[in-house]
N, C-alpha and C positions, 0 to 999 in steps of 0.2 A: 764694366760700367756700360748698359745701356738706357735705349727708351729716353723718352719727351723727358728735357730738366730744361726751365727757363729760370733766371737768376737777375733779378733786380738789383742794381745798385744805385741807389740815390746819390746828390751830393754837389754842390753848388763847387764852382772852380776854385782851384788850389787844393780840395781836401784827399787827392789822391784818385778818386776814381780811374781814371784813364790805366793809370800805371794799375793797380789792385787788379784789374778789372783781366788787363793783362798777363797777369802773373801766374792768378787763375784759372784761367785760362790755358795757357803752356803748361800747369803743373797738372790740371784736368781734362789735357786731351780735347777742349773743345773749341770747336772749329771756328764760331760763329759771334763776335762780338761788335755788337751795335752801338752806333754813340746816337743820344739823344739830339745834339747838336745837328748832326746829318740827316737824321729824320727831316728835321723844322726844315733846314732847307731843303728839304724832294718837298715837304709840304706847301713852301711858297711857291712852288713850282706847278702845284697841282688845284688847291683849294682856290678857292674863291668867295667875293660879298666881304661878309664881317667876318669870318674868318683870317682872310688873306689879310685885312687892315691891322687886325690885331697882332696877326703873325710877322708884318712888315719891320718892327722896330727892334731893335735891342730888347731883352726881357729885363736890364738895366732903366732903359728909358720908358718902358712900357707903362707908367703910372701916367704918362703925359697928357694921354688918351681923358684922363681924370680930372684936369687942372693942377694945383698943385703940388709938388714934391712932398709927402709926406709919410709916417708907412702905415697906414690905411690905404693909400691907392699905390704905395708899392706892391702893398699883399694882392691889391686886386689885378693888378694889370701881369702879376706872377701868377695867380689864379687862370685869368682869363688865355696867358699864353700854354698853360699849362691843360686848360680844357680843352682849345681847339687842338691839342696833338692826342686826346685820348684815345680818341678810335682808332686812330692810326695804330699809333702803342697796343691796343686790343689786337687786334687785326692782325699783326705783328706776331703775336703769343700763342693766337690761336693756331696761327699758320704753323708754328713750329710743334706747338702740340700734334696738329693734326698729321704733319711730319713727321714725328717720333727724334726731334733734334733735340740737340744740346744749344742752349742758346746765352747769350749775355748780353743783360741791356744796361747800360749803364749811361744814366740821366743828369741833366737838373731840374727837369719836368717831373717831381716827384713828390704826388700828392695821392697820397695809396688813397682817399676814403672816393675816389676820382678812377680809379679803375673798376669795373665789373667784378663784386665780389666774388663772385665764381672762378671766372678767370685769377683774380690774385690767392685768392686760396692755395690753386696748384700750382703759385711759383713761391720760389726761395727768394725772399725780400730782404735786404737792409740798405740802412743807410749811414755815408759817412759826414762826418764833421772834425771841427777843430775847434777845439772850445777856448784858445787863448786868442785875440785878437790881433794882435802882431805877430803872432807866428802862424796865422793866416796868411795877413798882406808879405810877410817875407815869402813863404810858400809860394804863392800869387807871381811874385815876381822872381822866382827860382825856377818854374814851369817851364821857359823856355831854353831852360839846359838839357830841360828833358823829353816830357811826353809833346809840348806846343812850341816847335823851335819858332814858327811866323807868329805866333800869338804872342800880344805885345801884354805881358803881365805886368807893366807899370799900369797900361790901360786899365786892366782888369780892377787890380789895387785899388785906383782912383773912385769904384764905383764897391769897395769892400761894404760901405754901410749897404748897401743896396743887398748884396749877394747875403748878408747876413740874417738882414729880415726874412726871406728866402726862407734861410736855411732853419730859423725859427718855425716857419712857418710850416715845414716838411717834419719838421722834428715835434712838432704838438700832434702833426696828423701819426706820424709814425708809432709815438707813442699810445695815441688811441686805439691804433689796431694792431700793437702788441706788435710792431717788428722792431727786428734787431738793429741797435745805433753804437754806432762805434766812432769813438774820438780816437783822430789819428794824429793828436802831439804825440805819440810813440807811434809812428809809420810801421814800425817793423812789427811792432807785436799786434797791430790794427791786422795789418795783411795776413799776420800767420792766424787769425779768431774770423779774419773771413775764409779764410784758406778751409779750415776748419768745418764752419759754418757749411758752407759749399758741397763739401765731402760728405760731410751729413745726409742735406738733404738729396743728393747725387746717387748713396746708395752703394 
């Protein structure tokens, strides 16, 4: 297995990324796995204007910026935090293209029609979800047994309506440009069809 492989994985908290992401990784040799999370903060750290305003808040609370709670300015203020990290994320892919790496990005910032087609073409995309809504929020609040032991997933929980519009929102884009979506109410057989996936396009 050589040569430039970048691997997307989408997916609003609780639906497994972190762990998948992981697993993948140890079972394909590759070295390099990035959380969407850590980005946004090297980004507050860096950006500035309306960017850094937008990037300021929770992507939970980020509709605020809109007036009222409702999901029209939850999709927007998930948009808006989702396009000032795009260049970063490009930036990111190229880098490891131009490296010839093995890479792994795995997001909630996951709005493919928002990457540089060029750039998404040469990576391996999907995204995960969970399509029953309680075995979301139990998920949510199971997390920090595992991959988020400080991460308080009752918090998370509390803002499931929020995380779900989200994940609508990533899953109408994902479907328009034809990538892979996988429901993880079966975890195990989610990981082994990315596992799969992966291998594929690795090569």
């Amino acid at each position: 297995m050589s040569g430039k492989f970048v691997l997307l994985i989408g997916g609003v908290p609780g639906v497994g990324k972190s762990s998948i992401s992981g697993y993948i990784a140890r079972k394909l040799a590759i070295d390099i796995v990035l959380s969407g999370d850590y980005l946004r903060e090297f980004a507050r750290g860096t950006v500035t204007g309306d960017k850094l305003e937008t990037l300021n808040s929770s992507v939970y609370e980020s509709w605020k910026k809109y007036g009222e709670m409702n999901r029209e300015n939850i999709i927007r203020g998930f948009t808006d935090q989702s396009e000032a990290l795009m260049d970063g994320f490009s930036r990111i892919i190229d880098r490891a293209f131009t490296n010839g790496e093995k890479l792994i990005i795995e997001t909630l910032y996951f709005i493919p029609e928002m990457i540089p087609q060029d750039t998404l073409k040469e990576c391996a995309s999907l995204y995960l979800y969970i399509s029953d809504r309680d075995v979301h929020r139990n998920r949510l609040i199971d997390r920090t047994n595992f991959t988020h032991v400080n991460s308080s997933g009752e918090r998370l929980a509390s803002h499931l309506y929020e995380y779900r519009l989200m994940m609508e929102r990533s899953i109408e884009s994902a479907d328009r440009m034809q990538i892979l979506t996988l429901d993880t109410m079966d975890y195990e057989g989610a990981r082994e069809k990315a596992l799969k996936y992966a291998e594929e396009h690795l090569g």
